[in-house]
KOLKE-196046 format. One record per residue (C-alpha): x, z, y. Coordinates in steps of 0.2 Angstrom, whole numbers, plus 5000, padded with zeros to 4 digits. Last residue first. Example, Ala and Ser with C-alpha at 12.3 -4.5 7.8 and 13.67 -1.06 7.14 Angstrom:
2
506850364995 506250394978 
END
This chain:
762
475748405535 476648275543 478248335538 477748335519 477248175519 479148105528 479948215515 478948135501 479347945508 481147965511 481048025492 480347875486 481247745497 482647845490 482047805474 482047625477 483747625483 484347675466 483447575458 483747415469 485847445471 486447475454 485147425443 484447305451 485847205460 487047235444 485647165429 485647005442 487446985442 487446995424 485946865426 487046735433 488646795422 487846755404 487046875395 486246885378 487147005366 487546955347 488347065334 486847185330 486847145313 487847285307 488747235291 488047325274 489147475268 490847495259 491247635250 491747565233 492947665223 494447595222 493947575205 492647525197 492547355202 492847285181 494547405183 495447215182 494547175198 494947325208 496747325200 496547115209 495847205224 497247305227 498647205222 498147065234 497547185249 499447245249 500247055248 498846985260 500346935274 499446865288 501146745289 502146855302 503046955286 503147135289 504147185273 503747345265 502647265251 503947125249 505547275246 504447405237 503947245224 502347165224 502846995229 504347015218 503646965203 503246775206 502146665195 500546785193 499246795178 498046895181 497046915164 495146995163 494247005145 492347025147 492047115130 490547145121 491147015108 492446935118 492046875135 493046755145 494346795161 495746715167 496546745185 497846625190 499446665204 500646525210 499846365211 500346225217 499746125229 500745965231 502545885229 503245875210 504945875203 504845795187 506645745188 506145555195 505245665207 506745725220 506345825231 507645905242 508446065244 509646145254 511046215247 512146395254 510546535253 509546435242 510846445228 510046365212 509546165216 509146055203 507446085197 506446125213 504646135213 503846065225 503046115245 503046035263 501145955257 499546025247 500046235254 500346345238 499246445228 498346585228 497046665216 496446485204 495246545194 495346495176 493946525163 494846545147 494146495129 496046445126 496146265132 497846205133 499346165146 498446255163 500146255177 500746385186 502046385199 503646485202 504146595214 505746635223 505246765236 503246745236 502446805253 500346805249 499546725262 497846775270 497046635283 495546735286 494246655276 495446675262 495446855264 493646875264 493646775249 494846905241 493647035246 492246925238 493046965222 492946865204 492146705213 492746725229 494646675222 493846505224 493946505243 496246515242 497546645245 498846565252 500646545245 501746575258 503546525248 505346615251 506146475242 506846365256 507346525267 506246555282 506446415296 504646345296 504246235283 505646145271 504846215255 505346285237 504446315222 505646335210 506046255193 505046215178 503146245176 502746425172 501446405158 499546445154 498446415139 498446605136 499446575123 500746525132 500546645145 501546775132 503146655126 503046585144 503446755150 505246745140 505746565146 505146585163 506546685165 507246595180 505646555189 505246745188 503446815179 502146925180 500746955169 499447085172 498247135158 496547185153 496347185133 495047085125 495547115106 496546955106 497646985123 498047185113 498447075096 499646965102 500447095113 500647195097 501247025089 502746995103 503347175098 503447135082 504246965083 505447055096 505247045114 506346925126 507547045138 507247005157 505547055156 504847015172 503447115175 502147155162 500547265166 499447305153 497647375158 496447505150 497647585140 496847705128 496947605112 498947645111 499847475111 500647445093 501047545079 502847485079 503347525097 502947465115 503947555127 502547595139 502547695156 501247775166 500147725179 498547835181 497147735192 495947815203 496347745221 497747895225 498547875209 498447685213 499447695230 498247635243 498347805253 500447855252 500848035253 500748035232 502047875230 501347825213 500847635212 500947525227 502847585233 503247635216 503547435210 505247395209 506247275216 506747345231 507547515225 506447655220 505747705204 504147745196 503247595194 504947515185 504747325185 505847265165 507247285160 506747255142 506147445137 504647475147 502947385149 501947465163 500447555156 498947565168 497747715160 495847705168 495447895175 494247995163 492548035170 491848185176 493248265186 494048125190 492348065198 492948205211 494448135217 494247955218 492548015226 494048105240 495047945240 493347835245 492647935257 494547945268 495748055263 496748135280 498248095286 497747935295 499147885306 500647895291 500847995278 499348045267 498448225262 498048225242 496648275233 496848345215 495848385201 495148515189 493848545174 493548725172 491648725168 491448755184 492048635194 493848655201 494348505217 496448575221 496948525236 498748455242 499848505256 501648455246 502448545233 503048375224 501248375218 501948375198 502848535208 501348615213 501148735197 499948865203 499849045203 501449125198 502348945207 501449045223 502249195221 504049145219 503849025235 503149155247 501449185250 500649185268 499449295270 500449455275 501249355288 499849345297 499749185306 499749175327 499948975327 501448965337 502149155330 502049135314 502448915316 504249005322 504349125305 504049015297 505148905301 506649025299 506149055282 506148885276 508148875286 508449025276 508048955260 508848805261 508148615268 508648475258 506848375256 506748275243 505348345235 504648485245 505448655246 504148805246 503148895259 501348965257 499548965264 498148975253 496448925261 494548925252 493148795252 491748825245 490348695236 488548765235 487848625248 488348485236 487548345243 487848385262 489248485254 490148315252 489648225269 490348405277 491948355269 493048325286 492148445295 493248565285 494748525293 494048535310 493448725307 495248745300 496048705315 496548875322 496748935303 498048815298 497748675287 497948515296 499348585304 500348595287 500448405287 502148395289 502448485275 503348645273 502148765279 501348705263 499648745264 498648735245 496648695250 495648765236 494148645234 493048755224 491248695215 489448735210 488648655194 488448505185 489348345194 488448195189 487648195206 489148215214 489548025206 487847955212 488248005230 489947935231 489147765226 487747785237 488647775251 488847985258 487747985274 488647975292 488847765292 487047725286 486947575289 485847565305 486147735311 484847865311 485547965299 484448125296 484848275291 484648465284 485448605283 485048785274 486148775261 487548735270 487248895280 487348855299 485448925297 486349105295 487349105309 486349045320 485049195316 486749275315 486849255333 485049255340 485049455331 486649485340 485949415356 484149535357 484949685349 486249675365 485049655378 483849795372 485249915368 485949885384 484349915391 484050075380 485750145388 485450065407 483650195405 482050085405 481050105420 479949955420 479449825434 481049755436 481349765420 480149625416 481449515427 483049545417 481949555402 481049395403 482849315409 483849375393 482249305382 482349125391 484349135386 484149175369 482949045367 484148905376 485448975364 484048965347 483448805352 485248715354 485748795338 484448735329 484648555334 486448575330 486248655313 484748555309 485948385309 485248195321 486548115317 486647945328 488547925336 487448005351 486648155341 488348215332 489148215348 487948315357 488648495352 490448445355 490548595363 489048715365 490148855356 489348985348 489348915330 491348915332 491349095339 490149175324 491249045311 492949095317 492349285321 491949295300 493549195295 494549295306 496149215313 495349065323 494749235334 494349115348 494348955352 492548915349 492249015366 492848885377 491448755380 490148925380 491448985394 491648845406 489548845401 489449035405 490849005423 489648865427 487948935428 488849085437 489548995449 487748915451 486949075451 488349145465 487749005476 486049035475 486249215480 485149325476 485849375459 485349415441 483749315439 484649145444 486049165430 484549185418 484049005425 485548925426 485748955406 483948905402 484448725412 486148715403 485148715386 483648615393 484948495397 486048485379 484248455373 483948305383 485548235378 485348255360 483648215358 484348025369 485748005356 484448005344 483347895353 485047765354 485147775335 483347725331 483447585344 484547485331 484947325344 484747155334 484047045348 485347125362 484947075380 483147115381 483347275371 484947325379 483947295397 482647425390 483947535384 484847535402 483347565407 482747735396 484347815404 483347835419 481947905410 483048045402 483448105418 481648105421 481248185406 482548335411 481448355425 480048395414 481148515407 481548605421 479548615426 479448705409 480848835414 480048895431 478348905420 479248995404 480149115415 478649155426 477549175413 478449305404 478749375417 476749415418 475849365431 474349495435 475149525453 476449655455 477849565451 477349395459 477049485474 478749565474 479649415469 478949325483 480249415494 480949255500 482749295495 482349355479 481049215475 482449085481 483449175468 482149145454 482348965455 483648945466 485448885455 484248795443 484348615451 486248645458 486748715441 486048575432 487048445439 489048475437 488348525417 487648355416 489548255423 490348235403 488848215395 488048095405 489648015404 489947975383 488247935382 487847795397 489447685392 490547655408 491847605394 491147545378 491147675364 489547775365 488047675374 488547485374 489847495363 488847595348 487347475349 488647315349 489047355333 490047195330 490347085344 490646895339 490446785354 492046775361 492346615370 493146655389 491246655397 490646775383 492146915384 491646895404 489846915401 490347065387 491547145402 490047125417 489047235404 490147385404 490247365423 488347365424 488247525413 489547605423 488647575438 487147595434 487647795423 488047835442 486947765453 485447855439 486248025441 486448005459 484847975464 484248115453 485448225460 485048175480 483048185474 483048355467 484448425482 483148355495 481648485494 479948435493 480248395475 480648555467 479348645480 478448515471 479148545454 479048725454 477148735460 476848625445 477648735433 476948885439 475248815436 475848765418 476248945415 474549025421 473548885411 474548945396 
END
């Protein structure tokens, strides 16, 4: 060991003695100054114009900002190393040292790991110049989560050791530096590339996927610090060590090419499915390093695959057909499952399997030949074998996907048999977020919460179209919030003789237009007086019929139509905003408040408390205290323009315009919204971009959240960062700049003027 450590410190002063050290550590640290000084020249700016509020200010001073250290150390390493490793066994060559050190008792061992070790501690002074910017972070930020930064720092310093042991096996094959830092380059060009290829094979996929020092560090800077990537970075620069011992060992032996190629080749295929194997899931491990925990599973998610006895399958069903096909073709299947490596974190045993197929989606017009036609184009884009891909006959023989409109869908399978779906989204997100895919698996342990919307007296239909309806928020598979993607079932409800079936979890009635019979009536009676959960919505000009259910509820539609003369939307189109006191059933609806959220309300009416009915009323939304009343007199809105009149018992003020009641019966924390206006969650309101901070989507949400007693969505929330405030102002911005951009680096090359002047005068 004393031999290798000797080598070392020879290496880094001949390292050191020479210029090209000092000129790429100079220009290492003007580099990640200057962007780091320009990064912070944008918060003192932010500051001086009145922003104060910067959330996750570790990630945007050292990954997401632009100029941030991370993102271009990363990007400019690999244009650094080869110059520094480009002559360490070359220079030997050309000297004719490598002769001496040959026949002398040095092994090559020793010479490798010596030449290698003084490249690491050169990596530690890269990594010291990005030990500053931390430093100033620390001064500058009070609440900065070091922890994730030092893992971004591993990362870094591993990706240089792993381009440093490539340079130096490149530096044992030729004599000429130059070539060994072509050569450096070309094997990192083509360790970036090598993941590309043989998307095809499942076995090449993950051998080429695994190879490929792409990406590598990305993990580590956003604060993951994950076994396979810090294997994988030992295993290469291993690999790499072993191929130099052996190029520069058989200089001294007389090994046939046949038993060296044997030799070489034995050595890489046994570093491969080393990497291979300890890619397993099963053999993973990791550690979160971020504040709040934004790569682990919350612990709701966790506690529900907890339940979950056994292995499982997630079998991804690829309709060439669907727009989100892509998503699940071979080339990009590598990235697809990245998307649930949270999940087999927990459940390392899960597998995930491809079928590819083409049918017709719902709605969709296209013929047979026209399917077949596309893919055969998408055969030859994405290089598919045709073999694989089942037509639409054999596919229906193995699943039923028409319930899933035939669309890219998976199917979650435990053991025991139990099954559910996961859906892929329109839109910019395509992909299920945490809390969709724990919607997904809790299905398989827990029964979903039945919605029954009243049929039977024209009332809102959740599964039609047409702008009054309610599909838009309720059963559109492709779309995200919908509830049977948030773990809700909707179906419909005629209500008959033997009442409202015990299953229903929440009863949602919306705008009757028809008054319900005295039996009918009394099975609505006796679901409110058993503790049922319910939505009740109303229209000013039926208020007649809902009054006949609110009533007992202590609640009534007051007369007429809340009109305004605000703005120049129509009279009756009311912004009714959500209020503070809606925090006390949801702090997302506080949230809201905080924020200025309105809820648009075409032709509302207000709510008014007539009798004390054991209720606690919260007030949700309501309208603004003046410019609003409830109009008696007027009808058309669109031709008439209102004006108030009290001695009708029109009155001007906040009113309110959606109530939520709760109290506990026996065991039973009953939960009631009550809502003066129907339309506000109608396909035609929620597809409207109102410029009024429209809440009308995270209304309905949070109030099925509210009604599920916060059981569903699922919640995936975590805790706020609290590194939101950074301390700079522009004097000592300007400051920060001089030093670190001019004063370090200038003081280093003092330094290295100073070493070369030394070294002449010896």
């Amino acid at each position: 060991m004393k031999t290798v450590f000797r080598i070392a410190k020879n290496e880094l002063c001949t390292l050191f003695y020479s210029p090209i050290a000092w000129l790429i550590l100079i220009a290492f640290s003007f580099q990640i100054y200057s962007g780091f000084a320009q990064l912070l020249g944008f918060f003192a700016d932010s500051i001086s114009l009145g922003r104060l509020d910067f959330p996750n200010l570790t990630f945007d001073l050292f990954y997401r900002g632009a100029g941030a250290p991370f993102p271009t150390v990363t990007s400019y390493l690999f244009l650094y190393v080869p110059l520094l490793t480009m002559g360490l066994i070359s220079q030997e060559y050309n000297g004719g040292s490598i002769k001496l050190l040959l026949s002398s008792p040095v092994t090559g061992s020793q010479i490798i790991l010596g030449k290698f070790l003084s490249m690491m501690f050169y990596g530690l002074l890269l990594i010291g110049v990005l030990i500053v910017p931390l430093a100033v972070a620390e001064i500058l930020v009070p609440e900065l989560f070091t922890p994730t930064i030092l893992a971004g720092l591993l990362g870094i310093y591993l990706l240089f050791c792993t381009y440093a042991a490539i340079g130096l096996f490149m530096s044992t094959l030729t004599s000429y530096q130059i070539i060994a830092a072509l050569g450096t380059l070309t094997t990192l060009s083509i360790l970036n590339f090598i993941g590309k290829i043989g998307q095809n094979i499942d076995f090449i996929r993950d051998i080429s996927y695994w190879f490929s020092i792409a990406g590598r560090t990305d993990k580590f800077i956003m604060g993951l610090i994950c076994s396979e990537d810090l294997i994988y970075f030992v295993i290469v620069s291993l690999m790499f060590i072993g191929l130099s011992i052996f190029k520069l060992e058989s200089g001294r032996q007389n090994n046939t090419k046949l038993v060296q190629g044997f030799k070489y080749g034995g050595f890489i295929i046994g570093c491969l499915l080393l990497g291979y194997v300890t890619a397993r899931p099963a053999f993973k491990f990791y550690y979160d390093a971020t504040e709040n925990k934004q790569h682990t599973l919350t612990p709701n998610s966790q506690n529900i695959l907890s339940q979950i006895k056994g292995d499982l399958q997630m079998t991804s069903y690829v309709n060439l057909m669907d727009e989100n096909a892509v998503y699940g073709l071979p080339v990009y299947r590598n990235n697809d499952k990245r998307n649930f490596e949270k999940y087999i974190r927990f459940k390392p045993g899960m597998k995930l399997k491809y079928v590819l197929f083409y049918d017709s989606i719902k709605g969709s017009n296209v013929t047979q030949e026209q399917m077949l036609k596309q893919v055969e184009k998408m055969t030859v884009v994405y290089n598919l074998n045709p073999g694989k891909i089942l037509r639409p006959e054999e596919i229906r023989k193995i699943i039923d996907l028409k319930p899933e409109e035939n669309r890219f869908v998976r199917l979650i399978e435990t053991e025991e048999g139990k099954k559910a779906f996961l859906r892929m989204y329109e839109g910019s997100n395509h992909y299920p977020g945490e809390s969709e895919i724990s919607v997904a698996f809790k299905s398989l342990i827990k029964k979903r919460p039945i919605v029954a919307f009243v049929t039977g007296h024209k009332e809102r239909l959740f599964n039609q179209t047409g702008d009054l309806n309610y599909r838009m928020f309720t059963c559109i598979l492709p779309q995200k919030e919908s509830l049977v993607n948030q773990g809700f079932d909707p179906i419909p409800l005629r209500i008959s003789k033997n009442g409202i079936p015990e299953d229903v979890d929440i009863l949602v009635i919306a705008d009757p237009q028809i008054s319900y019979s005295p039996e009918e009536m009394s099975s609505i009676s006796k679901y409110i007086e058993q503790g049922g959960n319910m939505i009740i919505a109303g229209e000013p000009r039926r208020s007649h019929i809902i009054n006949g259910i609110i009533n007992q509820l202590g609640i009534a539609m007051i007369p007429g139509t809340l009109v305004h003369t605000i703005g120049s939307e129509l009279p009756d189109l009311s912004f009714a905003s959500v209020i503070p006191q809606s925090n006390a059933i949801s702090p997302e609806l506080g949230r809201i408040a905080s924020l200025g959220g309105k809820i648009s309300m075409p032709s509302a009416g207000g709510l008014g408390i007539i009798a004390d009915k054991g209720y606690r009323i919260i007030p949700i939304a309501a309208t603004d205290p003046s410019g609003y009343w409830n109009e008696i007199n007027t009808r058309n809105f669109s031709e008439e323009t209102p004006s108030l009149n009290t001695s009708i018992g029109e009155v001007e003020g906040s009113i309110p315009t959606v109530l939520a009641l709760y109290k506990k019966i026996a065991n039973i924390e009953q939960k009631i919204i009550v809502m003066g206006d129907a339309d506000c969650i109608s396909n035609a309101e929620l597809s409207m971009n109102r410029d009024k901070m429209s809440a009308n989507w995270a209304f309905i949400v949070k109030a099925f959240k509210w009604l599920s007693n916060d059981e569903y969505p699922i919640d995936v929330s975590r805790p706020v960062s609290k590194d939101d405030e950074i301390k700079i102002t522009p004097k000592s911005y300007y400051v920060i700049k001089v030093v670190l951009k001019w004063m370090i680096p200038g003081m280093l090359l003092l330094l290295a003027v100073f070493v070369w002047i030394k070294r002449r005068s010896h």
